[in-house]
C-alpha positions as CSV (number, residue, x, y, z in Angstrom):
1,X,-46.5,-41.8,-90.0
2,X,-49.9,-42.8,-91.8
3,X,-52.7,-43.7,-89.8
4,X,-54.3,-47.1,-90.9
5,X,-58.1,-48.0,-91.3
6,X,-58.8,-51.2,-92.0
7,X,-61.5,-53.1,-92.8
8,X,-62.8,-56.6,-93.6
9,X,-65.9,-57.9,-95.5
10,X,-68.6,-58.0,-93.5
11,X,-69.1,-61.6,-92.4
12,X,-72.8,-62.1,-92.8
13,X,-75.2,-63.0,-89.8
14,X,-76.8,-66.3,-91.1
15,X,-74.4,-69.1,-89.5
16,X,-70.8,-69.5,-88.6
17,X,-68.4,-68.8,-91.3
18,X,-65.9,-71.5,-92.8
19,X,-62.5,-71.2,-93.1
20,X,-62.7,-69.9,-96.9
21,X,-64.4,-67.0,-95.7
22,X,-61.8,-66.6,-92.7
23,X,-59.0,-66.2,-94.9
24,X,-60.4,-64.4,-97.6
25,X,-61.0,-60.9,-95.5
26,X,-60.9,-61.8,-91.8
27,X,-57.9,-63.4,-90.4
28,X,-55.1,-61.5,-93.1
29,X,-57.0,-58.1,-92.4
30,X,-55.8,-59.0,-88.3
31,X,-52.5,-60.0,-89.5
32,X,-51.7,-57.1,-91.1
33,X,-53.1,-55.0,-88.5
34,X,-51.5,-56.8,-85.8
35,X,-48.0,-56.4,-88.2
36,X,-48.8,-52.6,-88.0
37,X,-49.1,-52.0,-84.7
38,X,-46.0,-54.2,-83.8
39,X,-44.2,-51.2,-86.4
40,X,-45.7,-48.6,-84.0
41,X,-48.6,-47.3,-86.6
42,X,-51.6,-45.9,-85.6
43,X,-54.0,-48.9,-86.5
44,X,-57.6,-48.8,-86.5
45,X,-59.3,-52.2,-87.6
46,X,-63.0,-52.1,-87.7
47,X,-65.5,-55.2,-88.7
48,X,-69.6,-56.1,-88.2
49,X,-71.8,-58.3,-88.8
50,X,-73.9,-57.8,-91.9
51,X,-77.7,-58.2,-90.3
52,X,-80.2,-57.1,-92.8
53,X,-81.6,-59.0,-95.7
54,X,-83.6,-61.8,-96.6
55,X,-81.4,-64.8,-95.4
56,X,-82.0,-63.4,-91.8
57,X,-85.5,-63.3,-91.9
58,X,-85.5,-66.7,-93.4
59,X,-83.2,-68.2,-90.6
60,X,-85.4,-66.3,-87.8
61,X,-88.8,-67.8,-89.4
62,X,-87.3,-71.7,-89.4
63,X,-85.9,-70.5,-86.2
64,X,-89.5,-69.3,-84.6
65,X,-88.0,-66.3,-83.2
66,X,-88.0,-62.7,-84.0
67,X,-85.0,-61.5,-86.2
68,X,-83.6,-58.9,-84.3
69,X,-83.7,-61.5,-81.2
70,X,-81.7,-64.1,-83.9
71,X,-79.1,-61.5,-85.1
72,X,-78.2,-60.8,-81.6
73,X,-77.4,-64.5,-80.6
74,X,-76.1,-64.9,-83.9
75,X,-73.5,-61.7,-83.4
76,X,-72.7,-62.8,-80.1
77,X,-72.0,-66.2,-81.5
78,X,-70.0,-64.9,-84.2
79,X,-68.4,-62.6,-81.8
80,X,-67.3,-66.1,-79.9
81,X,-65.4,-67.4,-82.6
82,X,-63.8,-64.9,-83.7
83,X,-62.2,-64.1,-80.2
84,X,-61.4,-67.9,-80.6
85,X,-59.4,-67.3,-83.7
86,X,-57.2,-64.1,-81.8
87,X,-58.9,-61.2,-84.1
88,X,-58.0,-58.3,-82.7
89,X,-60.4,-56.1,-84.0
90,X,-60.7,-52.5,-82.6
91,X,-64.8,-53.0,-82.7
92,X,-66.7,-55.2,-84.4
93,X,-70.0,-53.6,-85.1
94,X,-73.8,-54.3,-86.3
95,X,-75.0,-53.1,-89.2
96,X,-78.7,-53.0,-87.8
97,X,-77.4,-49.9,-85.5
98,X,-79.0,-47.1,-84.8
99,X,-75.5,-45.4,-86.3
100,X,-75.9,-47.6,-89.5
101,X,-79.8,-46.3,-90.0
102,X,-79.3,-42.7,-89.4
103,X,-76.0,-42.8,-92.0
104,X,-77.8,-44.6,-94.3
105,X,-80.7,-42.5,-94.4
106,X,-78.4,-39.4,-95.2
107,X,-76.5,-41.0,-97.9
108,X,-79.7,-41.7,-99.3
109,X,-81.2,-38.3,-98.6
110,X,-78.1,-36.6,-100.4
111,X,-78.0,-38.9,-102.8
112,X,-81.5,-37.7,-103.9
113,X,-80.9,-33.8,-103.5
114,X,-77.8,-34.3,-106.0
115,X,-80.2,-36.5,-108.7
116,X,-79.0,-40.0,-108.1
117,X,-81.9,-41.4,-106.8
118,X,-85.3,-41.6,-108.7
119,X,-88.2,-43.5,-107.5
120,X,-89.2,-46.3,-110.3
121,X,-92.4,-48.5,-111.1
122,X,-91.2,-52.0,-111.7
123,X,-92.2,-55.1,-112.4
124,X,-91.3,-57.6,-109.4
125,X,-91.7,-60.7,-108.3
126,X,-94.8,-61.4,-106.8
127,X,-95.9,-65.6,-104.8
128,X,-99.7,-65.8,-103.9
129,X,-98.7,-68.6,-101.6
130,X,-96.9,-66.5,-99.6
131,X,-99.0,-63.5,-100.0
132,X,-95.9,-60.7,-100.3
133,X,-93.5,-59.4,-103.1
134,X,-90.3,-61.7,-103.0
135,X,-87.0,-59.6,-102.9
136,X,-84.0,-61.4,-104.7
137,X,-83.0,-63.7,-102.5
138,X,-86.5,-64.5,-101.7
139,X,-86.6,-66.6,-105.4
140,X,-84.4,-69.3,-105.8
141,X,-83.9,-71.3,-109.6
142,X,-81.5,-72.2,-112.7
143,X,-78.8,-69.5,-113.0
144,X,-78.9,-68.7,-117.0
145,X,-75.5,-68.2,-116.8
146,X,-74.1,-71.4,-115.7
147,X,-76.8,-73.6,-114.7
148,X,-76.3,-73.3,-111.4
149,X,-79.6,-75.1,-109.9
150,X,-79.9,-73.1,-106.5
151,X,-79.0,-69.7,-108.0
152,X,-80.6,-66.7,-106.2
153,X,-82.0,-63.5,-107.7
154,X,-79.7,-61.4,-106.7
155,X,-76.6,-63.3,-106.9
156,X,-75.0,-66.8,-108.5
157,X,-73.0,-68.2,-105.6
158,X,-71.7,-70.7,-108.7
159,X,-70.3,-68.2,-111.0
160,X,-70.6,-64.9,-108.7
161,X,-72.6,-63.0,-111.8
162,X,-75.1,-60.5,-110.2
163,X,-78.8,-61.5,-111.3
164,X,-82.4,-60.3,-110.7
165,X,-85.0,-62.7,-109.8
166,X,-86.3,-62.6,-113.3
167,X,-83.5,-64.1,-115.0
168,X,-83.7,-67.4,-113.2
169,X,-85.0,-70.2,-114.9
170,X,-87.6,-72.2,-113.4
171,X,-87.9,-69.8,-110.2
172,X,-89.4,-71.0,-107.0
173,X,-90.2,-68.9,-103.7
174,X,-87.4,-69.4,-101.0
175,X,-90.1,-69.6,-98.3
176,X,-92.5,-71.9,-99.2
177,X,-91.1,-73.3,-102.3
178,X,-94.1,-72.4,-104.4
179,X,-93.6,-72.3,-107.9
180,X,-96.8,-70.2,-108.8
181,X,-95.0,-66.9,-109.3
182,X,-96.5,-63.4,-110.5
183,X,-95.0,-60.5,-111.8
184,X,-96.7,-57.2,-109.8
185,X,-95.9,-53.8,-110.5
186,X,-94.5,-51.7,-107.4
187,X,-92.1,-48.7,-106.7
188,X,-88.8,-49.1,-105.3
189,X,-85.8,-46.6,-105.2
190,X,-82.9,-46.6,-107.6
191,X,-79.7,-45.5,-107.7
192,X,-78.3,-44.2,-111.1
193,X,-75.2,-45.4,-111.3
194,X,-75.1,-45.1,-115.1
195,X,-74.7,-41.4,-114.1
196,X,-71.9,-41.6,-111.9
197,X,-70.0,-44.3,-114.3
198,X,-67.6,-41.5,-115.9
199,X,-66.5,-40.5,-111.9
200,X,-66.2,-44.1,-110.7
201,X,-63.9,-45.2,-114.0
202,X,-62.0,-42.0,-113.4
203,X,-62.3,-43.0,-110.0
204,X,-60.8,-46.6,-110.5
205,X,-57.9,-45.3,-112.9
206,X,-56.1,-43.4,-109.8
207,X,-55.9,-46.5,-107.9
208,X,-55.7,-49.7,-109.9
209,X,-52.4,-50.0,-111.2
210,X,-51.9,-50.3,-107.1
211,X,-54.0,-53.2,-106.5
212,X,-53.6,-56.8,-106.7
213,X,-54.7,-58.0,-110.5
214,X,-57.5,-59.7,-109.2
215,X,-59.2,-56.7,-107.7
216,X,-58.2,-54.3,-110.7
217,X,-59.7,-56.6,-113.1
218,X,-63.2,-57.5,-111.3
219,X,-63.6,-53.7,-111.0
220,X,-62.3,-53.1,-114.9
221,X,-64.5,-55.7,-116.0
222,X,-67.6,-54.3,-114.1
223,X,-67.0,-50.7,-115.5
224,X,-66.5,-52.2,-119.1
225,X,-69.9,-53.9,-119.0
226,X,-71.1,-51.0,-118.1
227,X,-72.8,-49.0,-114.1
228,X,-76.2,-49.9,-114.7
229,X,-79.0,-48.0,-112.4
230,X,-79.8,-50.6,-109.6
231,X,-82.9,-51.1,-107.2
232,X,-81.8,-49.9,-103.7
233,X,-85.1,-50.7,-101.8
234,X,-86.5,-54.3,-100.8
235,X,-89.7,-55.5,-99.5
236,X,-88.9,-56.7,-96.3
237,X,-89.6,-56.3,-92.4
238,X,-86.4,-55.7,-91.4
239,X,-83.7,-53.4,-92.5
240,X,-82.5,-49.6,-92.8
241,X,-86.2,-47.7,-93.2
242,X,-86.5,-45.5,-96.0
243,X,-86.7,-42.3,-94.4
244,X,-90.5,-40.7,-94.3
245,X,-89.4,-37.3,-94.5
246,X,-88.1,-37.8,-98.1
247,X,-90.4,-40.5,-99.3
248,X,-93.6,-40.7,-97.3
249,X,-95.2,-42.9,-99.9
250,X,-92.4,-46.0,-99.9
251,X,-91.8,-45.3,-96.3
252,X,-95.5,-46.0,-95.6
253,X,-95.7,-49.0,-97.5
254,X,-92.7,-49.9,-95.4
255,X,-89.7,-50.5,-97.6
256,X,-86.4,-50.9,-96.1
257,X,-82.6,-50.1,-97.7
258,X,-81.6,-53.0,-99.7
259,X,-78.5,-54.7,-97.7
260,X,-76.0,-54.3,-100.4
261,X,-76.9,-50.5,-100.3
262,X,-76.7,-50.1,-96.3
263,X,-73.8,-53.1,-95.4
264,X,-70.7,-50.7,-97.0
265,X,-72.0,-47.9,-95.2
266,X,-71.6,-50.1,-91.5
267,X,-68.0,-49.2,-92.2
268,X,-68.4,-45.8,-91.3
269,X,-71.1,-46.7,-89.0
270,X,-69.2,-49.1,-86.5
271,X,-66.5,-46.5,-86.1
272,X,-68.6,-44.5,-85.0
273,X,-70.4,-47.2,-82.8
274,X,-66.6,-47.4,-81.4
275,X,-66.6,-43.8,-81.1
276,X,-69.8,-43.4,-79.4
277,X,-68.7,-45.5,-76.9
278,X,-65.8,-43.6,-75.4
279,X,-66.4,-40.2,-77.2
280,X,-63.7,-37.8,-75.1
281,X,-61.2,-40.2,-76.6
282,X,-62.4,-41.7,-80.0
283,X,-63.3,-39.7,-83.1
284,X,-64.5,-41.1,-86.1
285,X,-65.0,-38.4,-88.3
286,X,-61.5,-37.9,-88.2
287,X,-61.1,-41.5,-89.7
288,X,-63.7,-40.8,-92.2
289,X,-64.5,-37.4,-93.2
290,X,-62.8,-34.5,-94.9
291,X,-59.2,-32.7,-94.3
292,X,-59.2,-34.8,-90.6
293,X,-58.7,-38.0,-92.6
294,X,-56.1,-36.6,-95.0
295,X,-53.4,-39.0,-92.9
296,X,-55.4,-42.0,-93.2
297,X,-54.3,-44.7,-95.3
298,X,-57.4,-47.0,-96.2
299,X,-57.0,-51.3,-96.8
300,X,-59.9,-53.2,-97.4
301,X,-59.8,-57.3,-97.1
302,X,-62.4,-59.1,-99.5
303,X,-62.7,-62.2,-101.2
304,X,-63.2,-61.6,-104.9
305,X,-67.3,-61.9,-104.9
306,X,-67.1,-59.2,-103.1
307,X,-65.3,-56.9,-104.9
308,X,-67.3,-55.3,-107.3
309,X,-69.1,-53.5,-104.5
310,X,-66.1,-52.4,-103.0
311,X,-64.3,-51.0,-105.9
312,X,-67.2,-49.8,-108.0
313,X,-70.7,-49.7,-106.3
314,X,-69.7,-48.1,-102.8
315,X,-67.3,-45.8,-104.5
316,X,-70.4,-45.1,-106.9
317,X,-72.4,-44.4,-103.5
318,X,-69.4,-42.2,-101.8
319,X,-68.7,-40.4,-104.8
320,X,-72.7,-39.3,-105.4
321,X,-73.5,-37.7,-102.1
322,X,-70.7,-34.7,-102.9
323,X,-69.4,-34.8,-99.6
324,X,-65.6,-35.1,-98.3
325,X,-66.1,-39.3,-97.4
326,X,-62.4,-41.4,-96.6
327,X,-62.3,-43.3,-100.4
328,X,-60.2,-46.4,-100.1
329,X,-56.7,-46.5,-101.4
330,X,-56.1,-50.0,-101.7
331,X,-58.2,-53.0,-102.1
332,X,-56.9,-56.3,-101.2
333,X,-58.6,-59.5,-102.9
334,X,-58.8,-63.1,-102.3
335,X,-59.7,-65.7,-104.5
336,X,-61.2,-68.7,-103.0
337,X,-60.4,-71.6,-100.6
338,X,-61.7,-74.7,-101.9
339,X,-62.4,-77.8,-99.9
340,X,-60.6,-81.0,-101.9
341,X,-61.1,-78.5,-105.2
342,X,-64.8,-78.0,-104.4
343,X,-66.3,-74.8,-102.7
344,X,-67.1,-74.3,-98.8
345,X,-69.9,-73.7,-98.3
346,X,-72.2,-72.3,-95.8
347,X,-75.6,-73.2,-97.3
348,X,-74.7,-76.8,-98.1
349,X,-73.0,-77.3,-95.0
350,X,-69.3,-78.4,-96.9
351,X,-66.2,-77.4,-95.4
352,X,-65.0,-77.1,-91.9
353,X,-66.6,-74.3,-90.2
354,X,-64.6,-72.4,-88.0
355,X,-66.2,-73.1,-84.9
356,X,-66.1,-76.6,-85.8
357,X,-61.9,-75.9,-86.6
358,X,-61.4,-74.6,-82.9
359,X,-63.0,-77.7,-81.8
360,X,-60.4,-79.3,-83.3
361,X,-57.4,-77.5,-82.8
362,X,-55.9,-74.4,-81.3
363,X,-56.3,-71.1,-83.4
364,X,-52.4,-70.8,-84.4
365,X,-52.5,-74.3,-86.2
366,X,-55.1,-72.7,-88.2
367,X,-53.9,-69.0,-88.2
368,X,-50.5,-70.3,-90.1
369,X,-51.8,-73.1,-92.2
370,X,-54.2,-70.2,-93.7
371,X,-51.8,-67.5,-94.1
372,X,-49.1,-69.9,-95.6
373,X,-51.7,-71.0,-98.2
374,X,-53.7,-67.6,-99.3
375,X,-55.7,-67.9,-102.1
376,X,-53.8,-65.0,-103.9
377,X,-52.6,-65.8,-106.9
378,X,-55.2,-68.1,-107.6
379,X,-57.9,-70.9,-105.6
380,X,-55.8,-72.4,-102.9
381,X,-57.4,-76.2,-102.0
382,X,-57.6,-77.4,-98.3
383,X,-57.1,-81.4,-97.6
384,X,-56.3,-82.5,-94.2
385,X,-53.3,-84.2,-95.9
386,X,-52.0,-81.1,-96.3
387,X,-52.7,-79.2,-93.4
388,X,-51.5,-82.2,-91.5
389,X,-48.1,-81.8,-93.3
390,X,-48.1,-78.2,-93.0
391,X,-48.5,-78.5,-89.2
392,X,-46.1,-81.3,-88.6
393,X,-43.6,-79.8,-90.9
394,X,-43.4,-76.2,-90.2
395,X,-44.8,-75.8,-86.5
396,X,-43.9,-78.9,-84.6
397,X,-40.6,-79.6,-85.8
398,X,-39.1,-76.3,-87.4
399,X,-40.5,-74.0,-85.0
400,X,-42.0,-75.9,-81.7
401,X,-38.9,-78.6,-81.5
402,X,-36.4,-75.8,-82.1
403,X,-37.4,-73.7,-78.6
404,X,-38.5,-77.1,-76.8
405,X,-34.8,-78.6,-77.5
406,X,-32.9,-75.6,-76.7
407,X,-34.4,-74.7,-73.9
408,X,-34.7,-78.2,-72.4
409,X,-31.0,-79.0,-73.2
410,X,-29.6,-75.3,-71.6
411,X,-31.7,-75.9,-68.8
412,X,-30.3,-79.3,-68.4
413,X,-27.0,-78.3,-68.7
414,X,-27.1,-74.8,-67.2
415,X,-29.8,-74.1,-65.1
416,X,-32.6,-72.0,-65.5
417,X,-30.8,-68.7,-66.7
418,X,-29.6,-67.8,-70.0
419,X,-25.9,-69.3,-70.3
420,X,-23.0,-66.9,-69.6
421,X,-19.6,-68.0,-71.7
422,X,-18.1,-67.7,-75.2
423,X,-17.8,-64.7,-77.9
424,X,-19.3,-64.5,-81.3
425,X,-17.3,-65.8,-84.1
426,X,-18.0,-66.8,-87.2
427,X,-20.9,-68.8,-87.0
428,X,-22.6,-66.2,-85.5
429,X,-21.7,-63.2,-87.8
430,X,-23.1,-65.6,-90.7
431,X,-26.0,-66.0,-88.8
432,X,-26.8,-62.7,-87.9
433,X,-26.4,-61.8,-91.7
434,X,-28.9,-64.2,-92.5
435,X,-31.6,-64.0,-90.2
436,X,-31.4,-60.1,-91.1
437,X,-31.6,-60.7,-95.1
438,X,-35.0,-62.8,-93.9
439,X,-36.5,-60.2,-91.5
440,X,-36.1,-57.7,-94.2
441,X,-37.6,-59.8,-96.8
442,X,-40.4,-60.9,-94.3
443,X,-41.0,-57.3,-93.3
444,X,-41.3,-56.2,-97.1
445,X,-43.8,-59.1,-98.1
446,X,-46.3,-57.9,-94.9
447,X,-45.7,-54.4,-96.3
448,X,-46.8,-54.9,-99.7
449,X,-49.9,-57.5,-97.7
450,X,-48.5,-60.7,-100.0
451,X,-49.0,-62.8,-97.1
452,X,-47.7,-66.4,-98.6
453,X,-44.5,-65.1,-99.5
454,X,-44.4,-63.3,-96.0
455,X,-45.3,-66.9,-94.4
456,X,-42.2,-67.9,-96.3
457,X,-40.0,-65.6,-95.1
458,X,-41.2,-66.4,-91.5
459,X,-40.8,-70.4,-92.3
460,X,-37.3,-69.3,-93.3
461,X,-36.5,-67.6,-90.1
462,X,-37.3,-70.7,-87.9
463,X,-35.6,-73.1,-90.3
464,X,-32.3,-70.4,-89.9
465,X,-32.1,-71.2,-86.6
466,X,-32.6,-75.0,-86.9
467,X,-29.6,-74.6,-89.3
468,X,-27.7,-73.1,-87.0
469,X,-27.9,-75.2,-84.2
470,X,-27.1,-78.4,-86.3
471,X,-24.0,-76.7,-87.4
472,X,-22.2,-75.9,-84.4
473,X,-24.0,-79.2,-82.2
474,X,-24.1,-78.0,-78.8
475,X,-24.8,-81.3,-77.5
476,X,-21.1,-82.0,-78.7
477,X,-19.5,-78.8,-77.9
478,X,-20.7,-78.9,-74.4
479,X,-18.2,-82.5,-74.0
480,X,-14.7,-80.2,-75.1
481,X,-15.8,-76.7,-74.5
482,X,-18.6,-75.6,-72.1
483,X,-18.4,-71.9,-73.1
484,X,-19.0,-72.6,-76.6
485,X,-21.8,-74.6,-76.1
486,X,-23.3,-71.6,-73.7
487,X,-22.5,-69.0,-76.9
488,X,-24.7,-71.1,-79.0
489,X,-27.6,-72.3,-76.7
490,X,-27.9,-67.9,-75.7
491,X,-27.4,-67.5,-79.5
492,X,-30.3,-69.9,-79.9
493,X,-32.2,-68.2,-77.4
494,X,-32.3,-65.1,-78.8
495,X,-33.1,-66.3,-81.8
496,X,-36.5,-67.7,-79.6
497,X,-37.5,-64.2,-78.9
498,X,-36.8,-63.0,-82.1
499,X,-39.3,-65.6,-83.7
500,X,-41.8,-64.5,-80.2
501,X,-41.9,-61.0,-81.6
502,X,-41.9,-61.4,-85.7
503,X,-44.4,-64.8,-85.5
504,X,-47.3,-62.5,-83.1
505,X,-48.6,-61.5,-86.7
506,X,-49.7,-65.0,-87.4
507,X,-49.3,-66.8,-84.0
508,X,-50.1,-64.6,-81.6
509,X,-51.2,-67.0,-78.8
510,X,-47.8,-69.4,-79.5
511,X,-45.7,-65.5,-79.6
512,X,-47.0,-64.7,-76.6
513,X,-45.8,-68.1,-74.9
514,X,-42.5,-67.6,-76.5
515,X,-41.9,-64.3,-74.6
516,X,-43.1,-65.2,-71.4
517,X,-40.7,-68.2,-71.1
518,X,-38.2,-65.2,-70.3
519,X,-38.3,-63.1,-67.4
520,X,-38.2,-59.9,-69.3
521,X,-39.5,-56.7,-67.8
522,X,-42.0,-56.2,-70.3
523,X,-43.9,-58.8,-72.3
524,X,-44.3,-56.5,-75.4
525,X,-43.8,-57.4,-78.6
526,X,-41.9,-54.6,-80.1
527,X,-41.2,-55.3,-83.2
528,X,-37.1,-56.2,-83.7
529,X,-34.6,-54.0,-85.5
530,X,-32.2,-55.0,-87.8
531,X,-29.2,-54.3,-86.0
532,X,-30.7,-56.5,-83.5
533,X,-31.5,-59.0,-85.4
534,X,-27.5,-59.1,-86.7
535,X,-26.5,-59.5,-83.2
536,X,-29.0,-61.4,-81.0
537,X,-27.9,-60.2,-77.8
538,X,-31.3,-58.9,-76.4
539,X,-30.7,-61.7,-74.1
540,X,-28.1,-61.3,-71.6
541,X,-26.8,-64.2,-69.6
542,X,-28.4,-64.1,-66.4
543,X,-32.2,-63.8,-67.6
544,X,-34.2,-66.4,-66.0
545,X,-36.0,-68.6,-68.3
546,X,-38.8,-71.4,-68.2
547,X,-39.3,-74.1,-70.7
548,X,-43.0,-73.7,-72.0
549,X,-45.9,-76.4,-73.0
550,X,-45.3,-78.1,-75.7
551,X,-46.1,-75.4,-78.4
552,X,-47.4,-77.5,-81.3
553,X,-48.3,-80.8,-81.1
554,X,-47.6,-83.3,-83.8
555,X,-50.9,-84.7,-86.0
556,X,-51.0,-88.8,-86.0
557,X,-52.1,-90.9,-89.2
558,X,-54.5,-91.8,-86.5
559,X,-55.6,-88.0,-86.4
560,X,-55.9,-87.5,-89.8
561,X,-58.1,-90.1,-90.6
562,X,-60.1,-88.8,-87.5
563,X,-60.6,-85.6,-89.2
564,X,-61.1,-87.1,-92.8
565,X,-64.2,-89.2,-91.0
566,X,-65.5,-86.0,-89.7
567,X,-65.5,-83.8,-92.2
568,X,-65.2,-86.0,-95.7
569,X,-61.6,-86.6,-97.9
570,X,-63.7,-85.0,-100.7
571,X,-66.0,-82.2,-101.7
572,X,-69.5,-83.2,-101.9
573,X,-71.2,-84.1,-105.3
């Protein structure tokens, strides 16, 4: 049985993520990990936040604070919210470490002895104003591309085309706004990745044909237009330090690792940061490095601006230093959320943030709506219209009113233990059939990580059971034959835990209820087999039972238009 490593985009310090961000790497990367577990894999899901680069130092200046004091709230902030949302990560790292530094520092240093690195005069931006070279994300202007008006030098958040600082029209310094720009010369590091472009497409042609489109054509189209040799050093106060004992000269002048270099490399590091802190037990090499990680089978979760660096720049980086590194094997991409068809987002404030979401409701209403409506195939929209519907629809009256009615009614009817009486006839047989067809089609789609069809399934599942129970009417039988009526309320029953165990993936707080409202010896979510699944008769009459909270509540028009005041009924201009 493979062991899986999984891994999500790292979510980057400046501010709490919105929900586009959650469902493009975080929240399916948990789903599938808590999907694995439940199948009794060996699962190990690791995550960090991404700490170094400009946007830090920029939200520690307005701040007044010094940045490694305001990535340390802002981790621990993060950190919050995610525990919030139920990610069940195995660590969730920093990549301003110690690990991340010393890793870095001996990619780079092997990178160099095997001629991919070559130190480089160039001409960069330089702002008089603000008295210091201004790495890319320092200059902000017109992206030539697309005409994007707040562009940045290293990246069009518009049109996701990678930029330097020079390209942008009309440039302006990110600090002070000054327009007065130079261009100075100075050295910075670079790595060749024109060298390595034959290995990476080689690289790329082993693996794509598994991935979803999406990812295989970012990374085609990247390797088409050619690896082009990329700075890998900034001007900044804070990040990886070049290491002195390879280039006293930059190191003196005090360049740091530029983030897109160091933030892959966190991967590796925060395993180890969960392996350093219980090392008798934990190994990370053995996740990572050579014949150890043979077993290892690697998913990464990304939205699709992040994907060129995960399926051609990284691999470039791995592939260079001529060591034994874990390689990922498959490379799941998201396209984006949009809010009312225009982009979240984190600089403009548009969206709802996921802090602000939690506010508003439990994570499960969230967790599902998300998952049901994955930006896979192409840009999913979010209106509250539609998550209200979603909600009222598929949690409150398909799955919460199906155990609140049945349980209620049995223990109106018969107590508080699962209902002895009756023998499984038709009905029943049909039923099992059924609900087995949809666990194996449910089970397949979180296998092969297409998580809207694997939301259907689910959906299918509770509406099953729904089905079932209007069909044979307990509230009728129970008038002309009592035993009948206890066959399908413990039919019904069962058909509660099953949806306990299978739903944890997605609803792991409302799962958990589920199971505890039977007095079970052990509250483990083991996942259900398909025999039982024909038969549901895990519940025997006799088992004491509860009837739980309220597991979803229903959203008013009142509520809607709540939210839609809140947060806006359309994108901003």
């Amino acid at each position: 049985m493979a062991r899986h490593l999984i891994t999500s985009a790292l979510p980057y310090i400046n501010g709490i993520k919105h929900l586009g961000n959650m469902v493009g790497s975080m929240l399916p990367a948990d789903v599938y990990a808590r999907y694995l577990r439940q199948r009794g894999h060996d699962v190990l899901y690791i995550c960090a936040t991404d700490e170094h680069g400009t946007p830090a130092e920029l939200a520690a200046k307005e701040q007044g604070v010094p940045v490694a004091e305001f990535c340390a709230t802002a981790h621990g902030a993060q950190k919050a919210v995610y525990d919030g949302f139920a990610l069940a990560f195995d660590y969730f790292g920093r990549s301003s470490s110690p690990q991340n530094v010393d890793i870095t520092q001996h990619f780079a240093r092997r990178l160099h002895e095997n001629g991919f690195i070559e130190e480089r005069a160039i001409r960069q931006v330089y702002s008089p104003a603000d008295g210091r070279f201004l790495p890319d994300r320092y200059v902000e202007g017109t992206c030539p591309h697309c005409g994007y008006d707040k562009a940045r030098g290293d990246q069009c958040e518009n049109c996701t085309r990678v930029l330097d600082p020079t390209d942008l029209i009309n440039p302006r310094s990110a600090i002070s706004g000054s327009t007065d720009l130079e261009v100075r010369e100075t050295k910075h590091l670079f790595l060749l990745q024109s060298k390595l472009q034959v290995e990476v497409e080689e690289w790329v042609a082993r693996h794509e044909a598994d991935w979803p489109q999406l990812a295989s054509s970012i990374a085609r189209k990247w390797l088409t237009e050619g690896l082009h040799d990329r700075a890998i050093t900034r001007d900044l106060d804070w990040g990886v330090p070049v290491p002195a004992d390879t280039w006293p000269e930059l190191a003196a002048e005090g360049k740091v690792f530029y983030v897109w270099f160091d933030a892959p490399i966190e991967y590796i590091a925060a395993t180890k940061e969960w392996s350093d802190e219980d090392p008798e037990n934990r190994d990370w090499k053995s996740w990572w490095y050579g014949e150890a990680a043979g077993d290892v089978r690697y998913t990464e979760f990304m939205a699709k601006d992040n994907v060129p660096f995960h399926t051609v720049m990284f691999p470039a980086t791995e592939l260079g230093v001529r060591e034994p590194w874990k390689m990922v094997d498959y490379v799941k991409a998201f396209n984006w959320l949009t809010y009312y068809g225009g982009k979240f987002s984190t600089s403009q404030k548009r969206g709802v943030f996921t802090d602000q979401a939690l506010d508003v409701l439990p994570a499960d209403y969230w967790r599902y709506f998300l998952i049901a409506n994955a930006p896979e195939s192409d840009d999913s929209s979010f209106t509250w219209e539609h998550f209200t519907a979603t909600v009222n629809k598929d949690l409150a009256d398909t799955l919460g009113n199906f155990v609140n009615r049945v349980l209620s009614f049995s223990k109106k009817r018969f107590g508080d233990e699962v209902p002895a009486g009756g023998t499984a006839g038709e009905a029943e047989t049909r039923l099992g059939e059924e609900i087995a067809r949809l666990l194996a089609e449910y089970e397949e789609q979180m296998a092969a990580l297409q998580f809207r069809k694997a939301a259907s399934a689910l959906r299918a599942l509770w509406s099953a059971g729904n089905s079932y129970l209007e069909e044979k009417a307990p509230w009728l039988e129970i008038k002309t034959d009592k035993d009948a009526a206890a066959l399908t309320l413990r039919t019904a029953m069962n058909l509660i835990h099953l949806y306990a165990v299978v739903s944890e993936p997605l609803i792991p707080t409302s799962s958990k209820a589920m199971r505890a409202a039977f007095a079970l010896p052990e509250d483990e979510a083991t996942w259900v087999t398909r025999e039982e699944a024909k038969t549901l008769t895990t519940l025997t009459p006799g088992i004491p039972f509860t009837v739980p909270p309220v597991l979803f509540a229903k959203l008013t028009d009142d509520d809607l238009a709540a939210y839609k005041e809140r947060f806006g009924g359309e994108p901003a201009a």
